[in-house]
N, CA, C and O atoms as a Tinker XYZ file with bonds, in Angstrom:
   500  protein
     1  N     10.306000   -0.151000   -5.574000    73     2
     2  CA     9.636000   -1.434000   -5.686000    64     1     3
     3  C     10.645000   -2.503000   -6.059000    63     2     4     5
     4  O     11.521000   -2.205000   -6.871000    81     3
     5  N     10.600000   -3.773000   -5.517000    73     3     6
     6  CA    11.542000   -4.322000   -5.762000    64     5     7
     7  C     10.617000   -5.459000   -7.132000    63     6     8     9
     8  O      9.404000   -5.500000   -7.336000    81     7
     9  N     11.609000   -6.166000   -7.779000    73     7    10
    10  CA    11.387000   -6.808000   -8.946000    64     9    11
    11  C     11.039000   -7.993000   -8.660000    63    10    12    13
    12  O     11.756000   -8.970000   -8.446000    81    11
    13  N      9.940000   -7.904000   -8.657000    73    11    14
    14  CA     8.844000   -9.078000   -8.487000    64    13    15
    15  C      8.362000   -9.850000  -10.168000    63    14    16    17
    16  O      7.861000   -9.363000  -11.182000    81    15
    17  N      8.784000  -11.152000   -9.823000    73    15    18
    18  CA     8.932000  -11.953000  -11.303000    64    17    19
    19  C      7.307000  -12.629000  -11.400000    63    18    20    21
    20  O      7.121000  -13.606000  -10.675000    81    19
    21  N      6.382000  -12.258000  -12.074000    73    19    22
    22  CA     5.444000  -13.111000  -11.650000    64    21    23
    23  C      5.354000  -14.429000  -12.727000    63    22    24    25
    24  O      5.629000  -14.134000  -13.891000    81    23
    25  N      4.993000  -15.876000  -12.458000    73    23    26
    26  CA     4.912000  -16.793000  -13.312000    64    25    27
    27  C      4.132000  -16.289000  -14.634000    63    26    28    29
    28  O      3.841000  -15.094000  -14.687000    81    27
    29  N      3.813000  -17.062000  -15.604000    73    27    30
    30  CA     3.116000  -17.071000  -16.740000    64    29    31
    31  C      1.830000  -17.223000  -15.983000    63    30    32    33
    32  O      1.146000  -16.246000  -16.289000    81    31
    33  N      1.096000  -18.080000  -15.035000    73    31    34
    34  CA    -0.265000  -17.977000  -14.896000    64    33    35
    35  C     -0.281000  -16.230000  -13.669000    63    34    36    37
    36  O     -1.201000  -15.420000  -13.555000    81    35
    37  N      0.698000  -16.225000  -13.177000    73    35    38
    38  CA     0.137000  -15.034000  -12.201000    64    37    39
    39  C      0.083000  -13.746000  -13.000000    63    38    40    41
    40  O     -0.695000  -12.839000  -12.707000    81    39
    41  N      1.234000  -13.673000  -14.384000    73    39    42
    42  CA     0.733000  -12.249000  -15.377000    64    41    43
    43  C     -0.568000  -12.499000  -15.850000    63    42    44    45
    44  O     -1.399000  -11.591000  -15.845000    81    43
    45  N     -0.938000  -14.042000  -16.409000    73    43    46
    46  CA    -2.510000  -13.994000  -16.968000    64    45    47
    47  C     -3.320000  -13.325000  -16.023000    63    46    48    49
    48  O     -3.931000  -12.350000  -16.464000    81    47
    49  N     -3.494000  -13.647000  -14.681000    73    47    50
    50  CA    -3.877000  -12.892000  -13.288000    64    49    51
    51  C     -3.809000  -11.314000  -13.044000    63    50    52    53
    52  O     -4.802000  -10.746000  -12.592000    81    51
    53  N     -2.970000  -10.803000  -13.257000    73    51    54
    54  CA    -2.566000   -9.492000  -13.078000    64    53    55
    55  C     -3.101000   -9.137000  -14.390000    63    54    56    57
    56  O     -4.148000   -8.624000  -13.993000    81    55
    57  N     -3.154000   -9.031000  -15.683000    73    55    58
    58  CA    -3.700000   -8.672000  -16.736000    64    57    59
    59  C     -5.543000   -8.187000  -16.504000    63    58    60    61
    60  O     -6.290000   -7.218000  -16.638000    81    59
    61  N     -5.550000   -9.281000  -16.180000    73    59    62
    62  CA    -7.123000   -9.196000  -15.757000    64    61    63
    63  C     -7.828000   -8.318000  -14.824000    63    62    64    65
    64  O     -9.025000   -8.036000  -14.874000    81    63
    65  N     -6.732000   -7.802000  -13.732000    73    63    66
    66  CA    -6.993000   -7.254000  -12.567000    64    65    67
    67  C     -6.755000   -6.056000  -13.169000    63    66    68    69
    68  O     -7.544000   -5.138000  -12.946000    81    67
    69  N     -5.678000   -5.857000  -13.999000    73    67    70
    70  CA    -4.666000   -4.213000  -14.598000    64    69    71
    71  C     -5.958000   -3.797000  -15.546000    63    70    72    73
    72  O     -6.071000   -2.575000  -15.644000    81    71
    73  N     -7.032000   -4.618000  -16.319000    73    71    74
    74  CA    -7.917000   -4.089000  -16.854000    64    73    75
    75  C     -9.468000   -3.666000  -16.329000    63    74    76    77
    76  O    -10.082000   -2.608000  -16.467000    81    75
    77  N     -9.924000   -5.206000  -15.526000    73    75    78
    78  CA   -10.850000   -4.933000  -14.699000    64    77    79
    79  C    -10.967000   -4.389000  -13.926000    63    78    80    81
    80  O    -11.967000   -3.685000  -13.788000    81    79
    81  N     -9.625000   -4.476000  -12.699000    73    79    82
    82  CA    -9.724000   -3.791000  -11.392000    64    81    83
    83  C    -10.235000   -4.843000  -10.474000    63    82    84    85
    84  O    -10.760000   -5.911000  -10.790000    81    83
    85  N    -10.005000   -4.383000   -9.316000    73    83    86
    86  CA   -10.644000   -5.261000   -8.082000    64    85    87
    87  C    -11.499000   -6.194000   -8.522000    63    86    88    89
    88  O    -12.251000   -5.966000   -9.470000    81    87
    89  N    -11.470000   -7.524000   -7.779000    73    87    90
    90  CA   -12.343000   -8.580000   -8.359000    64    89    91
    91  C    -12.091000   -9.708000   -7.886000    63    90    92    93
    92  O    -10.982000   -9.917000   -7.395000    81    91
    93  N    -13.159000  -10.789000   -7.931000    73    91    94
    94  CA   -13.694000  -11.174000   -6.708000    64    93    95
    95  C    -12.706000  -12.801000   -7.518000    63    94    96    97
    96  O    -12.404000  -12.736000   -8.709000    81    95
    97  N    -12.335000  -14.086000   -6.686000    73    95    98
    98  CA   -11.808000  -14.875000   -7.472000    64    97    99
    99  C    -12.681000  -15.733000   -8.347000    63    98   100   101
   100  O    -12.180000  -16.423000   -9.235000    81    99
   101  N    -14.065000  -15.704000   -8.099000    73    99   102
   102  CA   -15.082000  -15.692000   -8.899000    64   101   103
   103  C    -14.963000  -14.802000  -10.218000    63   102   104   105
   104  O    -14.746000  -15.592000  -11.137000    81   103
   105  N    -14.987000  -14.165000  -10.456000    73   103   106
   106  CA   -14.954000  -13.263000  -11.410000    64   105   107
   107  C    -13.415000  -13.245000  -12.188000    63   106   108   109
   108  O    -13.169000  -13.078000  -13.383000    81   107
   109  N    -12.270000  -13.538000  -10.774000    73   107   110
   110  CA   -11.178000  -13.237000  -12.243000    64   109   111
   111  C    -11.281000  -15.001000  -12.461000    63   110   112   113
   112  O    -10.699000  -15.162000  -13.534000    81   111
   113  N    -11.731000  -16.374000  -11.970000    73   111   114
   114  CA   -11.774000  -17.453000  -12.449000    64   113   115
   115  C    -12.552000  -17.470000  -13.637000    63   114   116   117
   116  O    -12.136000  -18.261000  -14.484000    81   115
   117  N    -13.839000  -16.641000  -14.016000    73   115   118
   118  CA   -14.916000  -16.609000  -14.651000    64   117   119
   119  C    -13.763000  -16.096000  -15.974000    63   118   120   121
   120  O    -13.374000  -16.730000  -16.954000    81   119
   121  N    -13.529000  -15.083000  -15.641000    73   119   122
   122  CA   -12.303000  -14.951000  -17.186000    64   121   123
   123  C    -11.260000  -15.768000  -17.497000    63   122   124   125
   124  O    -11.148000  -15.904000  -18.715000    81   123
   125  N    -10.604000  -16.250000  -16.975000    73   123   126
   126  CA    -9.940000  -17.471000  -17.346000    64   125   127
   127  C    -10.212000  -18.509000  -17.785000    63   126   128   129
   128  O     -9.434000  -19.168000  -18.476000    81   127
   129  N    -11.568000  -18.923000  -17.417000    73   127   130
   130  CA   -12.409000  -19.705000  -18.032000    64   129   131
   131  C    -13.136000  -19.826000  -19.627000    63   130   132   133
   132  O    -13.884000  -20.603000  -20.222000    81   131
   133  N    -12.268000  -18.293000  -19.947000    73   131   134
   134  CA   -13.211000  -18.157000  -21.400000    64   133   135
   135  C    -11.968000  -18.674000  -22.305000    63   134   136   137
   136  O    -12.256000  -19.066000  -23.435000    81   135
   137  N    -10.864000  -18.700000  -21.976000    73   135   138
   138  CA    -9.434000  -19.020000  -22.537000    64   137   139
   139  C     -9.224000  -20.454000  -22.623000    63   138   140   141
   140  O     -9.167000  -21.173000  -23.621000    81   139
   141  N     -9.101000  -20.782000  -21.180000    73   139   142
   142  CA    -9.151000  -22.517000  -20.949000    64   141   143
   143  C     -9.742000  -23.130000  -19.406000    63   142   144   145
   144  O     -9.904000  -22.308000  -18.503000    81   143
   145  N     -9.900000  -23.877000  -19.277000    73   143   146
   146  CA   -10.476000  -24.873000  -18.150000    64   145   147
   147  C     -9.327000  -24.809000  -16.927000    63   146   148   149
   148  O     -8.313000  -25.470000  -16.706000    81   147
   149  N    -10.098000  -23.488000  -16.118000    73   147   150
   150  CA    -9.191000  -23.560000  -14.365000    64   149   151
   151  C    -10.019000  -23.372000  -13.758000    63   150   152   153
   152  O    -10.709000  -22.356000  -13.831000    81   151
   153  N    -10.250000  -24.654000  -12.690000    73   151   154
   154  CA   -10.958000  -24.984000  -11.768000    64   153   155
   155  C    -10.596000  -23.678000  -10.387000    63   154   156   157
   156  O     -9.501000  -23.218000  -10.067000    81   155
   157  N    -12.071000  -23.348000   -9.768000    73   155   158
   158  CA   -11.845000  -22.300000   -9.067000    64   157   159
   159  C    -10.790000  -22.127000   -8.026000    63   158   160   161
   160  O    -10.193000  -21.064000   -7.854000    81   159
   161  N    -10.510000  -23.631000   -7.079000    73   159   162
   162  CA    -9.411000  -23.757000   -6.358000    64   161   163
   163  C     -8.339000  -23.076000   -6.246000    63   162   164   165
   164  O     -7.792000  -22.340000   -5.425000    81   163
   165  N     -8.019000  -23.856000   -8.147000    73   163   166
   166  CA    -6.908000  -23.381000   -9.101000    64   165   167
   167  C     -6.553000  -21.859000   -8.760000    63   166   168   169
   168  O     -5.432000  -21.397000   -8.548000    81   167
   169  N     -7.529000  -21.331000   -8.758000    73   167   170
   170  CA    -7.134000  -19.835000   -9.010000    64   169   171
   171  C     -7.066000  -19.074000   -7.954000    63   170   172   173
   172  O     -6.410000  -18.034000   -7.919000    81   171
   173  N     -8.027000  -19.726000   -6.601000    73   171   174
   174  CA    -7.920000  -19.159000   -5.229000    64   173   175
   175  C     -6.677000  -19.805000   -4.910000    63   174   176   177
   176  O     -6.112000  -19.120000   -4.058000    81   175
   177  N     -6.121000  -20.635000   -5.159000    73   175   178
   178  CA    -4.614000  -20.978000   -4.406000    64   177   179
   179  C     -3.589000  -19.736000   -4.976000    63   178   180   181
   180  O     -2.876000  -18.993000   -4.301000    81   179
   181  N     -3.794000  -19.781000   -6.662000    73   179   182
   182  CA    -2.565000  -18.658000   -6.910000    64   181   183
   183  C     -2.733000  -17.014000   -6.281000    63   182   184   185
   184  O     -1.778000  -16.264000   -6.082000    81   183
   185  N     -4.123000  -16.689000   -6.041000    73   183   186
   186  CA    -4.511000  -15.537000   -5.410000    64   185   187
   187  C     -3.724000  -15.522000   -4.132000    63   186   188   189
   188  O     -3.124000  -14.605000   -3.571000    81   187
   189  N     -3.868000  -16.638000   -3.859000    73   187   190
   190  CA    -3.567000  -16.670000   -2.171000    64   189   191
   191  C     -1.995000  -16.560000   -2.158000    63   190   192   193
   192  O     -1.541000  -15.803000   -1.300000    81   191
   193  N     -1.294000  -17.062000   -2.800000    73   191   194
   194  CA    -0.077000  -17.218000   -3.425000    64   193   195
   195  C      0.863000  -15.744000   -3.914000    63   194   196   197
   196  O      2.019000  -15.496000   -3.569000    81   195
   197  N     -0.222000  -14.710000   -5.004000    73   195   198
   198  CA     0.243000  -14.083000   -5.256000    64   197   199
   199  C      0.340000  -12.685000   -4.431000    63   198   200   201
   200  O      1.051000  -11.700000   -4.632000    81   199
   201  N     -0.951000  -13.045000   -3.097000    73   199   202
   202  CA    -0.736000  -12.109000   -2.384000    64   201   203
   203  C     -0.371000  -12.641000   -1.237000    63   202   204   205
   204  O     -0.986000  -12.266000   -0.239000    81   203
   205  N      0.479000  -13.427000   -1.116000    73   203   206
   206  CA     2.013000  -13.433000   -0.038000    64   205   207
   207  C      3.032000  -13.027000   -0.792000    63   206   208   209
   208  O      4.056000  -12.608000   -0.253000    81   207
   209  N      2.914000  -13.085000   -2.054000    73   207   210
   210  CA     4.090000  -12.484000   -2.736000    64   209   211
   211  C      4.399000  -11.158000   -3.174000    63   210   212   213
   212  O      5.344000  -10.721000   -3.831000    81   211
   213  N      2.920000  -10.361000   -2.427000    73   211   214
   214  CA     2.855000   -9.040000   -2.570000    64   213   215
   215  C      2.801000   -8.840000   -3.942000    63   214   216   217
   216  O      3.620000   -8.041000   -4.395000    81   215
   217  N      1.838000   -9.509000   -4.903000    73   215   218
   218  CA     1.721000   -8.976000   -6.314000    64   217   219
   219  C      0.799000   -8.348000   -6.308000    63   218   220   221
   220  O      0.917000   -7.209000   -6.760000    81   219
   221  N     -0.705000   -8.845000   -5.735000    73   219   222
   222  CA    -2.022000   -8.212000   -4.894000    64   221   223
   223  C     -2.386000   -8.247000   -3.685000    63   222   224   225
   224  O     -1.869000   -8.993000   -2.854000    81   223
   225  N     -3.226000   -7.523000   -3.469000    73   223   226
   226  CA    -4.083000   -7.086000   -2.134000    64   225   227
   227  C     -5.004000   -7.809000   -1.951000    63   226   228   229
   228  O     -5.888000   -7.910000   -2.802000    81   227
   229  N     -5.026000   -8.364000   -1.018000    73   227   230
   230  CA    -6.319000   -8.484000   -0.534000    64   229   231
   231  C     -7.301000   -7.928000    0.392000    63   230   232   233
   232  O     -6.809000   -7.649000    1.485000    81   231
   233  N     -8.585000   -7.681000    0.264000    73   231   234
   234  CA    -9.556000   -6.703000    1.038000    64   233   235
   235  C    -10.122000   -7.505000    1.375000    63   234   236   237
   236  O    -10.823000   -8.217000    0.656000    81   235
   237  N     -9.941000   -7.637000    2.825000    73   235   238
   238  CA   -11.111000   -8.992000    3.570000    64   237   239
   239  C    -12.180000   -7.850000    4.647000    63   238   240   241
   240  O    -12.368000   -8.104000    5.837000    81   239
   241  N    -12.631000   -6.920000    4.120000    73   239   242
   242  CA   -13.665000   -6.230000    4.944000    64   241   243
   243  C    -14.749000   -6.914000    4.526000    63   242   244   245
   244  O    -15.406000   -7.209000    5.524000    81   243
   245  N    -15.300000   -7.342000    3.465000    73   243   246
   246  CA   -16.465000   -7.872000    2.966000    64   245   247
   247  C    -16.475000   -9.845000    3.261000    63   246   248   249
   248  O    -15.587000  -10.548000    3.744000    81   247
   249  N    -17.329000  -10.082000    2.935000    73   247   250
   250  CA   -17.366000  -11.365000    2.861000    64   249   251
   251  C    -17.008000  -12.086000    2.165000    63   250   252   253
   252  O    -16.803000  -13.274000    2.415000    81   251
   253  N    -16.780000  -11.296000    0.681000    73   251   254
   254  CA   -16.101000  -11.722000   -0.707000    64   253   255
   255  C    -15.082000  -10.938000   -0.489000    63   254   256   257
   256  O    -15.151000   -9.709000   -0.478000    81   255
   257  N    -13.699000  -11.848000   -0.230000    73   255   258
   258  CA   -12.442000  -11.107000   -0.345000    64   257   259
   259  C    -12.502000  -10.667000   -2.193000    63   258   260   261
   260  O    -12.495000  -11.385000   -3.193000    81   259
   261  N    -12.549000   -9.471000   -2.047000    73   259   262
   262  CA   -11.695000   -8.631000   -3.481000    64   261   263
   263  C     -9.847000   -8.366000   -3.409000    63   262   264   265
   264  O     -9.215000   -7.970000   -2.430000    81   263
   265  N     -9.350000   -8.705000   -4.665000    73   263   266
   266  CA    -7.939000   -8.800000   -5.078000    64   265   267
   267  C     -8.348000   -7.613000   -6.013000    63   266   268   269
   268  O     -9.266000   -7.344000   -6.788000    81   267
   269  N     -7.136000   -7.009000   -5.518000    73   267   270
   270  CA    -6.436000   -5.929000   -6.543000    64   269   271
   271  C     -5.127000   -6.087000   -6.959000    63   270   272   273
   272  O     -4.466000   -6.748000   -6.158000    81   271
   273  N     -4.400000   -5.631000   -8.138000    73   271   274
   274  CA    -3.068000   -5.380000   -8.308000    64   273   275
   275  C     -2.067000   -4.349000   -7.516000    63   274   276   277
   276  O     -1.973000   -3.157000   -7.805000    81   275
   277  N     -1.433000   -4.914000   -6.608000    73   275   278
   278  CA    -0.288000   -4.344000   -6.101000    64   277   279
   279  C      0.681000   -3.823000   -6.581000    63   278   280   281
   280  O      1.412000   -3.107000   -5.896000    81   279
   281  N      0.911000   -4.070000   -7.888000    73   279   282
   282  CA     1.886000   -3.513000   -8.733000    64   281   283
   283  C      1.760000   -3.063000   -9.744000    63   282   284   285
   284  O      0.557000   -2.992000   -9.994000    81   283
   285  N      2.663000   -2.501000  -10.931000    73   283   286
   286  CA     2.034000   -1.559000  -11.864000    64   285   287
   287  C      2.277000   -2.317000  -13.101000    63   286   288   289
   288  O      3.422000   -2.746000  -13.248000    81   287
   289  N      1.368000   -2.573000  -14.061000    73   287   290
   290  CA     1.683000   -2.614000  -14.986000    64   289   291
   291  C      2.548000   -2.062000  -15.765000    63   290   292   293
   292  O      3.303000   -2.763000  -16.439000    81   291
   293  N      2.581000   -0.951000  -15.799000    73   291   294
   294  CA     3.725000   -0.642000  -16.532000    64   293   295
   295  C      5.718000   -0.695000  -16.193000    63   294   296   297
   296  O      6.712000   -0.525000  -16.899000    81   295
   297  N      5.488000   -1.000000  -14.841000    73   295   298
   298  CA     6.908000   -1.565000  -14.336000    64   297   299
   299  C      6.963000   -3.161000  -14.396000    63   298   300   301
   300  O      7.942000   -3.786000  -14.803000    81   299
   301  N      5.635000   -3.800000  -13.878000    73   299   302
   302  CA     6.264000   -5.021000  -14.190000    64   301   303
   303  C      6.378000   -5.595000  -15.554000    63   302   304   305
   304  O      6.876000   -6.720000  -15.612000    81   303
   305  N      5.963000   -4.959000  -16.802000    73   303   306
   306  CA     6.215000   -5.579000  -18.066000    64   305   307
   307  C      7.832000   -5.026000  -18.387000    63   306   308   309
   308  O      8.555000   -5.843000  -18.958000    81   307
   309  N      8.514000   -3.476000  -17.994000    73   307   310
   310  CA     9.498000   -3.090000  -18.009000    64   309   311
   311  C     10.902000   -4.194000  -17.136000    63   310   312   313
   312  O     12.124000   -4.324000  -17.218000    81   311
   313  N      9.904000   -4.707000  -16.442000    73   311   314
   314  CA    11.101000   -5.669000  -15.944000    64   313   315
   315  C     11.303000   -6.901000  -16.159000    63   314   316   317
   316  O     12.361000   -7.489000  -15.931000    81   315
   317  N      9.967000   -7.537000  -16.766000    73   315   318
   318  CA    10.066000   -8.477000  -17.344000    64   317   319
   319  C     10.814000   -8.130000  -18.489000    63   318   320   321
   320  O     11.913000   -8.686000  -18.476000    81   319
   321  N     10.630000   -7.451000  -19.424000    73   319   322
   322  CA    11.029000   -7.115000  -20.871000    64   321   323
   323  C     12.752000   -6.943000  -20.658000    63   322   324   325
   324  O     13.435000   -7.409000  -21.570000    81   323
   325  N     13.408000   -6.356000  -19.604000    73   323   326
   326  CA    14.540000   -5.768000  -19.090000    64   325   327
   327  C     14.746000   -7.429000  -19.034000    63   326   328   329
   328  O     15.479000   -7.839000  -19.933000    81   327
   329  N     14.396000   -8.113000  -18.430000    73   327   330
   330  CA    14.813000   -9.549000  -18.162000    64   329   331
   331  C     15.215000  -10.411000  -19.297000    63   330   332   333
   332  O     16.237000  -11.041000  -19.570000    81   331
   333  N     13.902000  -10.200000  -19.948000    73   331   334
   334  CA    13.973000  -11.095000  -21.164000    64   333   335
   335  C     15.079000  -10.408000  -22.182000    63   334   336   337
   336  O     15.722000  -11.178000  -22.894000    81   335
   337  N     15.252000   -9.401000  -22.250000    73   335   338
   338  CA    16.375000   -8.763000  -23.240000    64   337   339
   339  C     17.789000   -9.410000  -22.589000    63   338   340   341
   340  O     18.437000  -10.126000  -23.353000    81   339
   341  N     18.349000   -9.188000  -21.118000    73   339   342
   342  CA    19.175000  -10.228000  -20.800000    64   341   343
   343  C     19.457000  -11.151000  -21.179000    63   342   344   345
   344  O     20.437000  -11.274000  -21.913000    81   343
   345  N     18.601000  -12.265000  -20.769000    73   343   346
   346  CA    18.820000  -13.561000  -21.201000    64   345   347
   347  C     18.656000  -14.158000  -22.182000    63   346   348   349
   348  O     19.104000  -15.297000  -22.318000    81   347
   349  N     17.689000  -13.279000  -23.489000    73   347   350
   350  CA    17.683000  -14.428000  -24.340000    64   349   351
   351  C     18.663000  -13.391000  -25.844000    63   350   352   353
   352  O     19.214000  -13.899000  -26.821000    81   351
   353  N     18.588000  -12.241000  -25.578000    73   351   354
   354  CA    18.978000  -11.064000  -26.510000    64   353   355
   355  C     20.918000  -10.489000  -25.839000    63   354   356   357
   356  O     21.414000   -9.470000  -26.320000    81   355
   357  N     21.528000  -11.141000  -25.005000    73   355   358
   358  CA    22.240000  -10.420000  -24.290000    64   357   359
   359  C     22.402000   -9.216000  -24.105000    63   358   360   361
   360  O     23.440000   -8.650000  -24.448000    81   359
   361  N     21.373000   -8.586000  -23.513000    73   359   362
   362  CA    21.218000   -7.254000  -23.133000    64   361   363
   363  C     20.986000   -6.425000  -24.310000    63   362   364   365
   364  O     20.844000   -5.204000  -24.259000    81   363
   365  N     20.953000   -7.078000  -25.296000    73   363   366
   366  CA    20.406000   -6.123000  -26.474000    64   365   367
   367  C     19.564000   -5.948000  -26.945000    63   366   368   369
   368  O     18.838000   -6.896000  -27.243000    81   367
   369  N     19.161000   -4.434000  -27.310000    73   367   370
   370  CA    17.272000   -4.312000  -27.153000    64   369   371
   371  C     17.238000   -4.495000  -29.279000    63   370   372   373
   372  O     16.423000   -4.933000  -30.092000    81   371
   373  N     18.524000   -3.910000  -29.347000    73   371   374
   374  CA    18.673000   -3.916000  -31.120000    64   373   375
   375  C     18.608000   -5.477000  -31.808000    63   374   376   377
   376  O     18.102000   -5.811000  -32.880000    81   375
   377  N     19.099000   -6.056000  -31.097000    73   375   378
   378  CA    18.627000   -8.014000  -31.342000    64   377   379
   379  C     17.388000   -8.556000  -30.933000    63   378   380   381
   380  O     17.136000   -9.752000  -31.079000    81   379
   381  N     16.648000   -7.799000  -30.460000    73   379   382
   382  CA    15.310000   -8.315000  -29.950000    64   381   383
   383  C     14.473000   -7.506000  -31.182000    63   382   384   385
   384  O     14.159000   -8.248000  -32.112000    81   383
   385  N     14.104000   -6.208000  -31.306000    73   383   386
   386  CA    13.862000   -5.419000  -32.287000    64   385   387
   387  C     14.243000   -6.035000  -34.148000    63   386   388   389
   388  O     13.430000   -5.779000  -35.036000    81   387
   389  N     15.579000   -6.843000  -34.457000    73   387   390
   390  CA    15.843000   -7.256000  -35.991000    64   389   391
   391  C     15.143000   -8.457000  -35.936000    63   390   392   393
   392  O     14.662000   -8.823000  -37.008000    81   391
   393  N     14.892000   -9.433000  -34.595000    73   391   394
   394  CA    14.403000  -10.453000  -33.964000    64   393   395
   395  C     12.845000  -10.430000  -34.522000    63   394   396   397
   396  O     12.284000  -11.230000  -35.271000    81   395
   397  N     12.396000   -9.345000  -33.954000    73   395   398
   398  CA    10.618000   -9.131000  -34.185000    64   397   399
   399  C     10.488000   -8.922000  -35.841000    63   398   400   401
   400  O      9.760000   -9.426000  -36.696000    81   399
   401  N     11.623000   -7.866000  -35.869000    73   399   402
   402  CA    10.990000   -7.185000  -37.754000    64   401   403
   403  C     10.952000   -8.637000  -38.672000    63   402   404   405
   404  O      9.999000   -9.025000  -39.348000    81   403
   405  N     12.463000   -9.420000  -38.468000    73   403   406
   406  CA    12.571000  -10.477000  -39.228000    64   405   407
   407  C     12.069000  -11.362000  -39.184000    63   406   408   409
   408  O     12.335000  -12.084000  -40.145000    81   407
   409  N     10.864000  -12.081000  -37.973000    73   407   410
   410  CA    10.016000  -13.218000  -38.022000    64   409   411
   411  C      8.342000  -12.938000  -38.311000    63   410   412   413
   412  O      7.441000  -13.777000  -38.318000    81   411
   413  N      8.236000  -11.203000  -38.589000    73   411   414
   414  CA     7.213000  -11.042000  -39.361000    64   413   415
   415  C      6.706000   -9.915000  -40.054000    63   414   416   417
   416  O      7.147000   -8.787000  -39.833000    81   415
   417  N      5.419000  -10.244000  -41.235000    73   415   418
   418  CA     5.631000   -8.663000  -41.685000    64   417   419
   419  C      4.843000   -7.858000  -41.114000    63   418   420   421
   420  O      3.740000   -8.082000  -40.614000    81   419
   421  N      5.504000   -6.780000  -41.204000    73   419   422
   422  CA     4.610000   -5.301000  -40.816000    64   421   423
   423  C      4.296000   -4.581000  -41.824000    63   422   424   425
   424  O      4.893000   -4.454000  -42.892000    81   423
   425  N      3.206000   -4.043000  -41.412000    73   423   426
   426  CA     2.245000   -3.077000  -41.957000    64   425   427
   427  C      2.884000   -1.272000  -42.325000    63   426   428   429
   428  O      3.254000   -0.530000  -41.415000    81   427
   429  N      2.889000   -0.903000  -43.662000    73   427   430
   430  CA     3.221000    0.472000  -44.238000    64   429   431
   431  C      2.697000    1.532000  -42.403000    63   430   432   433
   432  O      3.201000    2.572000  -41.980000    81   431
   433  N      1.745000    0.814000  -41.879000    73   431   434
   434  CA     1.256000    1.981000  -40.624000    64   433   435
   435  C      2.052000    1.655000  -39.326000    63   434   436   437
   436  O      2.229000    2.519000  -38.468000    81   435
   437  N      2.646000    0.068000  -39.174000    73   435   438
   438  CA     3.891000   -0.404000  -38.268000    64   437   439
   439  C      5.032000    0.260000  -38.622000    63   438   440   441
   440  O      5.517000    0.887000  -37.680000    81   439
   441  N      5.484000    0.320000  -39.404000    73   439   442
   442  CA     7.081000    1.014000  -40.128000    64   441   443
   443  C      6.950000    2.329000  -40.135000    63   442   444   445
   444  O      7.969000    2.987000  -40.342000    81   443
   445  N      5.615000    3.053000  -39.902000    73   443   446
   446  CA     5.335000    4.545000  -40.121000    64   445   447
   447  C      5.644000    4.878000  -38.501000    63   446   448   449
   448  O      6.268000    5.830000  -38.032000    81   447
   449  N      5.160000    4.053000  -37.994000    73   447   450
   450  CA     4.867000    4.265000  -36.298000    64   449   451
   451  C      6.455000    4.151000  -35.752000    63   450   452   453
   452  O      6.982000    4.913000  -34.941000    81   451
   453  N      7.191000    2.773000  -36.542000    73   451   454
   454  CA     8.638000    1.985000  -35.608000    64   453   455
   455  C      9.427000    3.947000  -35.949000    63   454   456   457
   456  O     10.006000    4.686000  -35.153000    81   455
   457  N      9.038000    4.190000  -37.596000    73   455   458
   458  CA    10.360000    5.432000  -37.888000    64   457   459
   459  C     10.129000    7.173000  -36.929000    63   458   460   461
   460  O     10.903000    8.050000  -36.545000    81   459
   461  N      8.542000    6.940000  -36.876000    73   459   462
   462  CA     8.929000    7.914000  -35.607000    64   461   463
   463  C      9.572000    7.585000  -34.359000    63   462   464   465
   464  O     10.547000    8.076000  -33.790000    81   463
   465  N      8.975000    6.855000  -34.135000    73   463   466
   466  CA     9.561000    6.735000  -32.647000    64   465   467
   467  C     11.166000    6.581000  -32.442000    63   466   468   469
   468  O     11.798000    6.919000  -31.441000    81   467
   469  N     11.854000    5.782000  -34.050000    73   467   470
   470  CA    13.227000    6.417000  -34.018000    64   469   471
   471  C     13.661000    7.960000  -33.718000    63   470   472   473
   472  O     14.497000    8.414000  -32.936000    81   471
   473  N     12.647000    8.685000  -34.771000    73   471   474
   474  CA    12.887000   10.033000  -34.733000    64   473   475
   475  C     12.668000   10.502000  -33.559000    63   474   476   477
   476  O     13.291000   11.542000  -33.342000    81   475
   477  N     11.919000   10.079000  -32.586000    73   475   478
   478  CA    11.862000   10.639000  -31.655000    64   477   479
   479  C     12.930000   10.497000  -30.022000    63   478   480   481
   480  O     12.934000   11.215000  -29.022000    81   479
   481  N     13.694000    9.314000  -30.349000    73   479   482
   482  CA    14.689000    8.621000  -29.908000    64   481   483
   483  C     15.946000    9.618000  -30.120000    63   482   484   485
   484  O     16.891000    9.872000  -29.373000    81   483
   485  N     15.627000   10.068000  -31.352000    73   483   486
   486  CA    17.226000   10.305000  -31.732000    64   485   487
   487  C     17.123000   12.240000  -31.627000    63   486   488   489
   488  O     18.055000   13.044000  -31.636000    81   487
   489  N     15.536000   12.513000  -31.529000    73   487   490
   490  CA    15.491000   14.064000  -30.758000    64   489   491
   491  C     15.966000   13.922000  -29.490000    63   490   492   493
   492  O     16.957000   14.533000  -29.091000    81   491
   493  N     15.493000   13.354000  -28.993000    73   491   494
   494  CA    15.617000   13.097000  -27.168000    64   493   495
   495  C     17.180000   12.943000  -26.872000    63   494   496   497
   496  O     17.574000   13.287000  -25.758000    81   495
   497  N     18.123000   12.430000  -27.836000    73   495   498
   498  CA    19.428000   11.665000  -27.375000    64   497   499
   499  C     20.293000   13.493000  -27.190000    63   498   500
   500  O     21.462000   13.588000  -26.818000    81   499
């Protein structure tokens, strides 16, 4: 799969689809609508948009085209995240990580969770 960047409104888009599933632009406008004010247009243009860009599908057998997600959630947050560690962390995942701990606190059950998953980092290595 190649690395498809989607804007800030087309992940709000894909979020919706990665939970709901197929859905009509009625329906993913109807959720966006509970956040802030996007006119339906609004949202059939980026549909239309995001599937020339091969982010979703579109199913035009019915009369109500349904959009699905073309891509996976779990790769495109890996490549966003891969991105964002680049550019704003220079490739460092350990400056993004002192980044998070130090601008807030965590919970005795966050620090229980961050030290396994060290431990489990440092089984695996």
């Amino acid at each position: 799969m190649s690395k498809l960047r989607p804007t800030e409104s087309e992940l709000e888009i894909l979020q919706i689809l990665w939970r709901k599933g197929a859905s009509t632009v009625r329906d993913i406008n109807d959720l966006l609508n509970l956040r802030r004010d996007v006119g339906y247009t609004t949202t059939l243009k980026f549909m239309q948009i995001m599937n020339e860009k091969g982010l979703v599908i579109r199913d035009t057998a019915a009369k109500v085209h349904i959009y699905k997600a073309a891509v996976k959630e779990n790769e495109t947050k890996n490549h966003l995240m891969e991105d964002f560690i680049n550019v704003t962390f220079q490739g460092s995942a350990m400056n993004l990580v002192m980044q998070a701990l130090g601008n807030s606190k965590s919970s005795p059950e966050e620090l229980k969770e961050l030290k396994s998953l060290i431990d489990q980092i440092e089984n695996n290595s």
